[in-house]
Backbone as numpy.savetxt, mean C-alpha at the origin, in Angstrom:
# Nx Ny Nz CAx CAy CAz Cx Cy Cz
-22.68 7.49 -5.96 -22.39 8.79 -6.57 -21.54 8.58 -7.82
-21.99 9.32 -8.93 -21.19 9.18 -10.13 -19.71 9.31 -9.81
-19.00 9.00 -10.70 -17.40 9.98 -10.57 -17.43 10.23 -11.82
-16.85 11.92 -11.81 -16.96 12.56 -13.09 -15.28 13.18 -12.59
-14.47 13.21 -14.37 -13.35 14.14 -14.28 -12.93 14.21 -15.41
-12.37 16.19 -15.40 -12.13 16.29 -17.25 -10.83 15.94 -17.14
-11.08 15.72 -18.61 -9.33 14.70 -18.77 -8.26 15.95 -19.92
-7.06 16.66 -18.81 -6.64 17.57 -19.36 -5.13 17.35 -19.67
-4.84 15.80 -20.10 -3.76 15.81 -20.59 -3.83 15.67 -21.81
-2.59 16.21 -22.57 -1.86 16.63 -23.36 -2.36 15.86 -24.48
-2.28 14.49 -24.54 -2.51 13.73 -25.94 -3.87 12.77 -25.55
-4.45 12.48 -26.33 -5.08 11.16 -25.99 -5.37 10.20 -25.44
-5.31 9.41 -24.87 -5.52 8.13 -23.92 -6.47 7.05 -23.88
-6.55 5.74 -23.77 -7.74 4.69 -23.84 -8.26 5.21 -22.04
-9.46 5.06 -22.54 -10.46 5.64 -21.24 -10.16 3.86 -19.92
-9.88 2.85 -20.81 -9.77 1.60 -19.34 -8.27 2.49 -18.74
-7.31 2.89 -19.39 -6.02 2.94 -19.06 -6.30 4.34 -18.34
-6.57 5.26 -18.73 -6.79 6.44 -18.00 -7.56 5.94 -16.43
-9.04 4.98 -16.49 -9.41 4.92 -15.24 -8.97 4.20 -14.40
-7.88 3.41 -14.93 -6.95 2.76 -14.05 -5.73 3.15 -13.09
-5.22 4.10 -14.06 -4.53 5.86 -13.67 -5.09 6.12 -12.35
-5.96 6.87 -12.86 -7.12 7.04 -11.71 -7.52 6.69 -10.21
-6.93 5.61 -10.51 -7.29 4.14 -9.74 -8.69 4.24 -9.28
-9.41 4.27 -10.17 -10.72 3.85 -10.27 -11.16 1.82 -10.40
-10.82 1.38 -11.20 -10.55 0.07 -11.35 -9.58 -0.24 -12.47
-9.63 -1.47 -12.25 -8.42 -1.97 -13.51 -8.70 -1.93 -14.90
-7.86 -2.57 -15.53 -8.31 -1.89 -17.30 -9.42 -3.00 -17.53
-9.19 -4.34 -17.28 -9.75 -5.28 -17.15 -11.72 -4.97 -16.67
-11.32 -4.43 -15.41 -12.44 -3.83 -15.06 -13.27 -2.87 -15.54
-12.52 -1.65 -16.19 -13.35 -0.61 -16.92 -13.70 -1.28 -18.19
-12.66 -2.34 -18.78 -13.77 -2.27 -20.05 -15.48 -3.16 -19.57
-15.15 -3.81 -18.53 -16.96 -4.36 -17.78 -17.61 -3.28 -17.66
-17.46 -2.14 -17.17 -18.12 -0.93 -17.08 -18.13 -0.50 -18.45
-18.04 -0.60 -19.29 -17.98 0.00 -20.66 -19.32 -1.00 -21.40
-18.78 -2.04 -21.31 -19.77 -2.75 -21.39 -21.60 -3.03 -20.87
-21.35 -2.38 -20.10 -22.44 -2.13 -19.03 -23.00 -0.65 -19.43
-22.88 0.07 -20.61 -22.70 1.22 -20.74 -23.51 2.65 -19.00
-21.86 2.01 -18.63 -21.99 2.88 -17.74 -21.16 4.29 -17.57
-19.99 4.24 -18.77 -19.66 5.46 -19.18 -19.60 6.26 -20.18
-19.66 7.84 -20.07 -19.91 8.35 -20.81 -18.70 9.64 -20.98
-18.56 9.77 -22.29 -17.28 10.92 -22.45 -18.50 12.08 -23.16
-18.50 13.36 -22.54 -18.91 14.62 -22.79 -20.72 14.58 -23.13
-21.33 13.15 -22.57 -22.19 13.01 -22.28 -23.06 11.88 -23.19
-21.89 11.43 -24.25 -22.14 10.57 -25.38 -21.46 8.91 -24.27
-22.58 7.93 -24.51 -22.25 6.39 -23.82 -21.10 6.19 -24.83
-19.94 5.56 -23.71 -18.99 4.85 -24.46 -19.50 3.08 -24.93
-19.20 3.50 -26.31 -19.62 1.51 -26.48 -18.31 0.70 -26.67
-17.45 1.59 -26.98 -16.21 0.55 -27.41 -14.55 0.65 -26.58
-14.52 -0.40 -25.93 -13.62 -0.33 -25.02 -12.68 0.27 -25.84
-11.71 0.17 -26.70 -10.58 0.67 -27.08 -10.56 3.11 -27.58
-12.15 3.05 -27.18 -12.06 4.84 -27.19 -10.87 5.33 -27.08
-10.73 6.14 -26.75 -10.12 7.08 -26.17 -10.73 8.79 -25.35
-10.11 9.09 -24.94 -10.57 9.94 -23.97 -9.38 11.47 -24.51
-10.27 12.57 -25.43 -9.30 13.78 -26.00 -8.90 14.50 -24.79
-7.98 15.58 -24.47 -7.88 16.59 -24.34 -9.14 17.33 -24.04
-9.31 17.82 -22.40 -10.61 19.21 -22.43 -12.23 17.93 -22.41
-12.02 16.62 -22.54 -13.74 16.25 -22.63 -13.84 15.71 -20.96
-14.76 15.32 -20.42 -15.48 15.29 -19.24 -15.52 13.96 -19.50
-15.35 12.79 -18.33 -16.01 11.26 -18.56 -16.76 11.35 -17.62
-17.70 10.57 -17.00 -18.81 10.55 -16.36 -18.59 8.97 -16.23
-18.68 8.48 -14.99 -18.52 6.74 -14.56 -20.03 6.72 -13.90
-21.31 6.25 -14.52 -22.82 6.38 -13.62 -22.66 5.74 -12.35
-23.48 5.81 -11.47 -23.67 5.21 -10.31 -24.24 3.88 -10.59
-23.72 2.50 -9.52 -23.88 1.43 -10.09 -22.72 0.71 -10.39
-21.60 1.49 -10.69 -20.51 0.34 -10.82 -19.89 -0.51 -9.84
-19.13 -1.18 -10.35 -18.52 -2.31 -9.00 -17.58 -1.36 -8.15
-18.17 -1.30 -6.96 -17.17 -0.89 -5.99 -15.85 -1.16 -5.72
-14.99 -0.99 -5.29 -13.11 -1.44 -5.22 -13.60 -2.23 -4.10
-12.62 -3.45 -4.03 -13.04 -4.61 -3.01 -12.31 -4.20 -1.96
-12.59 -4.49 -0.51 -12.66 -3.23 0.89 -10.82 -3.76 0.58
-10.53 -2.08 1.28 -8.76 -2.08 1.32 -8.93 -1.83 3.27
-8.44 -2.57 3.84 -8.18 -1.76 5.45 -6.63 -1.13 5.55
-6.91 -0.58 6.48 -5.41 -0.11 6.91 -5.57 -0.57 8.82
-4.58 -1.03 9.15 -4.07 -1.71 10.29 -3.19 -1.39 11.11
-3.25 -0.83 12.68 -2.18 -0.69 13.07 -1.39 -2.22 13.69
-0.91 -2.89 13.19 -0.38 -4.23 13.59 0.35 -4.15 14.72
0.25 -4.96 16.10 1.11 -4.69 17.22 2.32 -6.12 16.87
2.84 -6.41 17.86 3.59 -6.78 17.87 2.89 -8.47 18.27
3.61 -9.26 17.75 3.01 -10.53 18.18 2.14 -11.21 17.18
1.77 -10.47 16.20 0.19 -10.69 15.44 1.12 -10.88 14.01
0.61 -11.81 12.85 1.48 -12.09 11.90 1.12 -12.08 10.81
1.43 -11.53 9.87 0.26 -10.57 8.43 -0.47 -11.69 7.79
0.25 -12.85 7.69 -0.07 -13.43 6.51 -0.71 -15.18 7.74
-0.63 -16.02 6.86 -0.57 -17.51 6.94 -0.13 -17.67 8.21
-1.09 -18.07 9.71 -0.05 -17.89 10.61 -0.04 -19.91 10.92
1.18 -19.94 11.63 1.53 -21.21 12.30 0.42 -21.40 13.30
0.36 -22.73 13.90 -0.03 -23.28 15.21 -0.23 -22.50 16.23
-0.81 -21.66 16.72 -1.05 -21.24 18.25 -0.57 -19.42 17.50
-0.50 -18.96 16.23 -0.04 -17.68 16.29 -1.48 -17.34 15.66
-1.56 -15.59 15.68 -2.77 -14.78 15.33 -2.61 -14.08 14.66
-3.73 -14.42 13.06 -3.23 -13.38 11.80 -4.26 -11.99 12.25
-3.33 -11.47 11.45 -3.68 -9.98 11.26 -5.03 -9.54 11.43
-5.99 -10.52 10.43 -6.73 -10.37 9.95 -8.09 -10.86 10.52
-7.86 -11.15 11.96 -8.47 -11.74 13.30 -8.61 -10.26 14.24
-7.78 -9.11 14.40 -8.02 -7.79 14.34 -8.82 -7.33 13.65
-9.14 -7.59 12.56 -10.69 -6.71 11.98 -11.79 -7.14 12.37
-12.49 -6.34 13.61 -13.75 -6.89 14.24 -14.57 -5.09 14.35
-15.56 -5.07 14.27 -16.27 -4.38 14.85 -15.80 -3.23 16.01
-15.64 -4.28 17.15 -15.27 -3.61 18.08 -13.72 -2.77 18.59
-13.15 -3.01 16.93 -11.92 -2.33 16.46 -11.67 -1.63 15.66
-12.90 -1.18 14.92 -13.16 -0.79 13.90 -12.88 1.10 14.57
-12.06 1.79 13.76 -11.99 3.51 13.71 -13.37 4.01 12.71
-14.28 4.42 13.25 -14.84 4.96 11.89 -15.88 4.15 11.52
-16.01 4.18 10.25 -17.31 3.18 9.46 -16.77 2.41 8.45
-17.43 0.81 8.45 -17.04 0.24 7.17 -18.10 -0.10 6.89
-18.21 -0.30 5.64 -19.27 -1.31 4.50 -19.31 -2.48 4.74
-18.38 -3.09 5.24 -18.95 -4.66 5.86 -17.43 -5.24 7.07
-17.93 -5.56 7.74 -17.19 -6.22 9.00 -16.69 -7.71 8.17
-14.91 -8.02 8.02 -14.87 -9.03 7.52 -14.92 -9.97 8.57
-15.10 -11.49 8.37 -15.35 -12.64 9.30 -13.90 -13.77 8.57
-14.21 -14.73 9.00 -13.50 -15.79 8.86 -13.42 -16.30 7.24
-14.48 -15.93 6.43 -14.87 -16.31 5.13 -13.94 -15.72 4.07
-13.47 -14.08 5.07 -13.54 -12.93 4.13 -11.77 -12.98 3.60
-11.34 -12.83 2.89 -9.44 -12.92 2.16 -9.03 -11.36 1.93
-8.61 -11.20 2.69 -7.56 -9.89 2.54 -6.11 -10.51 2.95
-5.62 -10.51 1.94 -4.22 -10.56 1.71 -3.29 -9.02 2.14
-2.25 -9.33 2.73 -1.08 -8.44 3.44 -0.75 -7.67 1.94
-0.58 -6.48 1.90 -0.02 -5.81 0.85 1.60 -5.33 1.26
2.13 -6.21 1.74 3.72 -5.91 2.00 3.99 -6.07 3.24
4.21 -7.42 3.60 4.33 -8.01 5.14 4.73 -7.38 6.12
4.55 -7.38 6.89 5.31 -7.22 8.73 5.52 -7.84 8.97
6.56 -8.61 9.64 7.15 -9.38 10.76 6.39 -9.75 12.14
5.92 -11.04 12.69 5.68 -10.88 14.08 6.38 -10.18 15.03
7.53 -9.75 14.83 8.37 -9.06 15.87 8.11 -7.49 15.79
7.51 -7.14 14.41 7.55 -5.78 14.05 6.06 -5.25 13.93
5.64 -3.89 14.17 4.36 -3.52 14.14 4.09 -1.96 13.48
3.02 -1.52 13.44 2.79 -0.35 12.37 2.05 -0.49 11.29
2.02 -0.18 10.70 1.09 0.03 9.41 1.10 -0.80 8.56
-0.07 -1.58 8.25 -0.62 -3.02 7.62 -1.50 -2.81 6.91
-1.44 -2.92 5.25 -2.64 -2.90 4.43 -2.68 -4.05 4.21
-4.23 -4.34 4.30 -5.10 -5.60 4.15 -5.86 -5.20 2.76
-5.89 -6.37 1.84 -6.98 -5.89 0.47 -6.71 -7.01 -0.26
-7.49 -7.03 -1.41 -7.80 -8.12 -2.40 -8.27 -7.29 -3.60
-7.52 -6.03 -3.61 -7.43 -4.75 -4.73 -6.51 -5.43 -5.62
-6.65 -5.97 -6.63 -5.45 -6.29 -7.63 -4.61 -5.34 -8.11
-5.17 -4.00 -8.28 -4.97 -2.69 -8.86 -3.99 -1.93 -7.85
-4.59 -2.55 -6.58 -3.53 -1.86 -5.16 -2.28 -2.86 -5.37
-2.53 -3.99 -5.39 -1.48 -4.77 -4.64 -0.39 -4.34 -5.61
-1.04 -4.64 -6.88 0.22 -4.48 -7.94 1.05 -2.79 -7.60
0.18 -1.97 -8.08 0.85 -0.49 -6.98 2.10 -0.77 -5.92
1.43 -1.52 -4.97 2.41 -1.55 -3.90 3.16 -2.20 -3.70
3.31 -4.15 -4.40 4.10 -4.73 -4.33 4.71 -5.31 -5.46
3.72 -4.32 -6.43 4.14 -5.32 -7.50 6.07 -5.39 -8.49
6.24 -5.43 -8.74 7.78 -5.95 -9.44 7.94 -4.50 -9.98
7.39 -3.48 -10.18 7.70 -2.28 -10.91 6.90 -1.42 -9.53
6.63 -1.59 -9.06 6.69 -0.43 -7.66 7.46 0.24 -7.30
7.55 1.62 -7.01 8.94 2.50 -6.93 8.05 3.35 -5.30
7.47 2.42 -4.79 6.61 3.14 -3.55 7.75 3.15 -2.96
7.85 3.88 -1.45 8.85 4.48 -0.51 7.65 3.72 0.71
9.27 3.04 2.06 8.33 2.31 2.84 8.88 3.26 4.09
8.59 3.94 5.22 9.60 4.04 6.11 8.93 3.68 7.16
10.00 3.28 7.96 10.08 2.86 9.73 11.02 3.79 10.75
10.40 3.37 11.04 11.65 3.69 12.63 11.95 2.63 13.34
13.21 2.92 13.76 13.88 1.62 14.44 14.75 2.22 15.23
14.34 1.23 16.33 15.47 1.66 17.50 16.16 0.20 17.74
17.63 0.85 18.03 18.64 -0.39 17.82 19.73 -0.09 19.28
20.08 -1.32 19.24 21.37 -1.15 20.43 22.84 -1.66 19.38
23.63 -1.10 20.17 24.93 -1.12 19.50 25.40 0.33 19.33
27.15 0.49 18.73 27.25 2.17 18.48 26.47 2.53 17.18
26.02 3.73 17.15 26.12 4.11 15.81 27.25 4.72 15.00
27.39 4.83 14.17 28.84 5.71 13.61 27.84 6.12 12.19
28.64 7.39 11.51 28.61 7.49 10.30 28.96 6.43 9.18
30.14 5.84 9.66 30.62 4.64 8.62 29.49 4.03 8.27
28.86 3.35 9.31 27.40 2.37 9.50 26.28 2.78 8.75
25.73 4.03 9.27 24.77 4.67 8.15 25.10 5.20 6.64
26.59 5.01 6.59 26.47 5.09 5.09 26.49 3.46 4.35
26.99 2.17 5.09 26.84 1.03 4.70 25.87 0.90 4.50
24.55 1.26 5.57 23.24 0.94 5.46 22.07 1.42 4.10
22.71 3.00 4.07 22.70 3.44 3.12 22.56 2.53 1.83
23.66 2.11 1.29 24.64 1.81 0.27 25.76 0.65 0.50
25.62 -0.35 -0.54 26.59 -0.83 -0.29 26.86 -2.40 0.46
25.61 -2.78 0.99 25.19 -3.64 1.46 24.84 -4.57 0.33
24.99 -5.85 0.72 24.01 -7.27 0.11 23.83 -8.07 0.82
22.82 -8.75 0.23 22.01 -9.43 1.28 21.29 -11.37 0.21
21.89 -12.77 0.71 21.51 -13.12 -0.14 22.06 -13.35 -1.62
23.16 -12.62 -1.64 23.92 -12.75 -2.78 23.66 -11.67 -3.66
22.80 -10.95 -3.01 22.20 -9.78 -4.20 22.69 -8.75 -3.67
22.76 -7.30 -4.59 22.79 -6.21 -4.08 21.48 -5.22 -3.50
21.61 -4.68 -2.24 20.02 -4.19 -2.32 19.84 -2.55 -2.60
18.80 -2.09 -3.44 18.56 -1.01 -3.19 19.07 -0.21 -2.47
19.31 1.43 -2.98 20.07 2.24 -2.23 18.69 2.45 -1.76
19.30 2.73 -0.01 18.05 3.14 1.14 18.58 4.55 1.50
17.28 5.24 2.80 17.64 6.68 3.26 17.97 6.09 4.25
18.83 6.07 5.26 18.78 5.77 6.42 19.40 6.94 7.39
18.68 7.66 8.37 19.68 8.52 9.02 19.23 8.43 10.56
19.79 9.17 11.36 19.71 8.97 12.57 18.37 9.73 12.86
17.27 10.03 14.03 16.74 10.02 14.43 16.78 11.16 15.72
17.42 10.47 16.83 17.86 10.75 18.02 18.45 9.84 18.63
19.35 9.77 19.59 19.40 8.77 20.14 19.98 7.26 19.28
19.27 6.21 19.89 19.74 5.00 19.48 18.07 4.55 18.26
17.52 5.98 17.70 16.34 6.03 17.01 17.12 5.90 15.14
16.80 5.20 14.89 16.69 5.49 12.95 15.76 5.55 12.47
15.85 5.98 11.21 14.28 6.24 10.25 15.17 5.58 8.92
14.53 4.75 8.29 14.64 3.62 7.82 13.75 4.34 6.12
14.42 4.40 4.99 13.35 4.62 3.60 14.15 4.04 2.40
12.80 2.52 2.25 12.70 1.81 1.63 12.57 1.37 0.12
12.93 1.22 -0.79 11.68 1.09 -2.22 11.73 -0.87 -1.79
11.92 -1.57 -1.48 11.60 -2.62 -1.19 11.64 -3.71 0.07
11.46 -4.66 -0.29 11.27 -5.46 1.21 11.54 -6.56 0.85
12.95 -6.94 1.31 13.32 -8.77 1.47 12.97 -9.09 3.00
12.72 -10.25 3.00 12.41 -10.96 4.07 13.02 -10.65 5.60
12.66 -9.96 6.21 13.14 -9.34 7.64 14.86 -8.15 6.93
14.30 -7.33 5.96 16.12 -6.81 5.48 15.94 -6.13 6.82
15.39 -5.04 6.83 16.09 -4.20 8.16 16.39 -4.69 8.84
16.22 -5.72 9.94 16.89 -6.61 11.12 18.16 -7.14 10.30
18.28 -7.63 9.51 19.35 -7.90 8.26 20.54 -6.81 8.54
19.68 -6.02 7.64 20.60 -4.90 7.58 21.29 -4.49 8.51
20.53 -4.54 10.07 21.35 -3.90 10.98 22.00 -4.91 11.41
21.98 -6.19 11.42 22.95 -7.18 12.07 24.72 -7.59 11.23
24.19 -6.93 9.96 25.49 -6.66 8.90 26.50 -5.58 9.35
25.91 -4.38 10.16 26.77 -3.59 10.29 26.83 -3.44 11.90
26.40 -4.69 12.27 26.95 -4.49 13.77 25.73 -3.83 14.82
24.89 -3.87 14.62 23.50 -3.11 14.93 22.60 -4.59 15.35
21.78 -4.21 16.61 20.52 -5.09 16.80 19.39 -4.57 16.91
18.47 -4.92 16.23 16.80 -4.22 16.39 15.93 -4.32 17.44
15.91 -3.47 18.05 15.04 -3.39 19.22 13.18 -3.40 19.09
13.19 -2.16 18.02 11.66 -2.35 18.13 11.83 -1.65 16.92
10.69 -2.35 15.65 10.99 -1.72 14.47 8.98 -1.31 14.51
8.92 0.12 13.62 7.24 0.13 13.47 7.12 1.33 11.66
6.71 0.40 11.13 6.58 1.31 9.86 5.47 1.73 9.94
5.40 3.57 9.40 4.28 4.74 9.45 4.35 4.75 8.38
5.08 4.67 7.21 4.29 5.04 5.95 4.58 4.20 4.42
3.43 4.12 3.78 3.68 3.54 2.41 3.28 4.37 1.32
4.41 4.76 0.79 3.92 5.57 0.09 3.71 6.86 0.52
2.10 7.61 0.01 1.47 8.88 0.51 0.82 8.51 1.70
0.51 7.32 2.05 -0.14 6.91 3.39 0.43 6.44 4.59
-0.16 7.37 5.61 0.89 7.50 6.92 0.15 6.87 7.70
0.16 5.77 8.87 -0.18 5.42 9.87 -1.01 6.68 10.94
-0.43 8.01 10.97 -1.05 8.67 11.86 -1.44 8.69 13.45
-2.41 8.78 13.42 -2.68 8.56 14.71 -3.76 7.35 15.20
-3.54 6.55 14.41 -4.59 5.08 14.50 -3.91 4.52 15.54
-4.77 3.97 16.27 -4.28 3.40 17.52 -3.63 2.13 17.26
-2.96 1.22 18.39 -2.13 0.22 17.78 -3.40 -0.72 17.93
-3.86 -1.91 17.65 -4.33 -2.49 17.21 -5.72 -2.57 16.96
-5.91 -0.88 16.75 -7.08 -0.95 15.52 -6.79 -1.03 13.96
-8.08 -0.24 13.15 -8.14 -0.49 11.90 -9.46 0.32 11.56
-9.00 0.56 10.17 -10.27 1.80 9.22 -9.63 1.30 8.02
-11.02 1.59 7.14 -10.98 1.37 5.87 -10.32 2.16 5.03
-9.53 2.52 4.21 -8.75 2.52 2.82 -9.45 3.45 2.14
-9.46 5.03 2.22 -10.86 5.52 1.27 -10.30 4.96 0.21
-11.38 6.27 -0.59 -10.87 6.26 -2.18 -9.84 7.39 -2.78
-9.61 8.19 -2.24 -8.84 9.01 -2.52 -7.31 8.57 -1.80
-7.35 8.04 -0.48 -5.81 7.24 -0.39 -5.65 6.01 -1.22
-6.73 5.79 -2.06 -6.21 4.51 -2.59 -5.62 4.90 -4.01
-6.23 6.17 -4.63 -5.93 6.47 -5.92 -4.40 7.08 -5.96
-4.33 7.86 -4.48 -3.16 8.52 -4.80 -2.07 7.25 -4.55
-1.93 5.99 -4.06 -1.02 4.95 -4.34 -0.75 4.25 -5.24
-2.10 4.33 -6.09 -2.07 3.82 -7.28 -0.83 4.69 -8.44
-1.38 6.11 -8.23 -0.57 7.15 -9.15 0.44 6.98 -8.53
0.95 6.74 -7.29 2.50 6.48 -7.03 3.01 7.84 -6.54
């Protein structure tokens, strides 16, 4: 199916940079589609990558272009390890079978297939796992200028106090560095909800062992605009296109 959309901002724009916006593909990528004259602004073929796209005109992307390379989304349990696993452990990515599959995909990956973790989990920790080899995603989500929001919940033993959740807050380092101001507030109980803009290497277990806190069971629901939901724990469904664009736009 084509993708068609009028372009109603304000000034001008290069049509790769706009469909990258979009998160249609990368700039890299649209100018191949340009090349391919597979788009068209107000019904005229674009021939020259550097166009632009006015105020009020219509682009038209024909049917035929390169598809976005498959994004999954994962409920990761506990035990299972996103990335590169050791001797006797089980990646993530050994969960994408068929018979785990929510829904429909375009192709069942196998042993051949590389989807890289878009922002690790912990073997100890479980919840929501994007799998992809989206350059356009990853950078979105992990890349060095990402301002995505991660949250978890965590349940911890130890007291809680106000003092604590405002350290956690604020105020903390980790590593020699200072980290990001976080949301952290109580929950219920011995429950927190945990909101992120980044991820050092196990911080939340970190974090809570700084202020006197131990992690019981940590499970992140959302990145970004995309929430875990109600996916069961160690299934998996594919990444449309419309959750992928709105991560891209941030």
């Amino acid at each position: 199916m084509a993708w068609t959309r009028r372009y109603d901002e304000a000034e001008p724009q290069r049509v790769n940079k706009w469909l990258a916006q979009n998160g249609v593909c990368s700039r890299r990528e649209a100018e191949g589609l340009i090349e391919r004259g597979l788009v068209t602004i107000d019904g005229e073929t674009v021939a020259d990558a550097g166009r632009k796209i006015l105020p009020g005109q219509t682009l038209v992307l024909a049917d035929g272009n390169d598809a976005a390379p498959l994004s999954v989304v994962l409920h990761k349990p506990m035990g299972i390890v996103s990335a590169q696993p050791e001797p006797g452990q089980t990646p993530a990515v050994r969960l994408l079978t068929r018979a785990t599959l929510v829904g429909e995909s375009p192709s069942i990956p196998d042993r051949d297939t590389r989807l890289a973790p878009l922002g690790r989990l912990d073997m100890d920790s479980r919840g929501l796992l994007l799998l992809s080899e989206d350059g356009v995603l990853a950078k979105a989500i992990i890349g060095p200028e990402s301002d995505l929001e991660k949250e978890y919940l965590v349940r911890v033993t130890g007291k809680i106090t106000p003092e604590k959740i405002g350290r956690l807050c604020h105020g903390l380092s980790m590593d020699g560095r200072q980290l990001k101001p976080a949301k952290v507030s109580v929950v219920q109980g011995q429950e927190l909800r945990f909101i992120l803009k980044e991820g050092r290497n196990r911080q939340i277990r970190r974090m809570c062992e700084l202020v006197g806190l131990h992690v019981m069971d940590l499970v992140r629901i959302r990145i970004g605009s995309l929430h875990l939901g109600e996916l069961p724990e160690g299934r998996w469904r594919v990444l449309t296109a419309a959750e992928r664009a709105m991560l891209i736009a941030g």
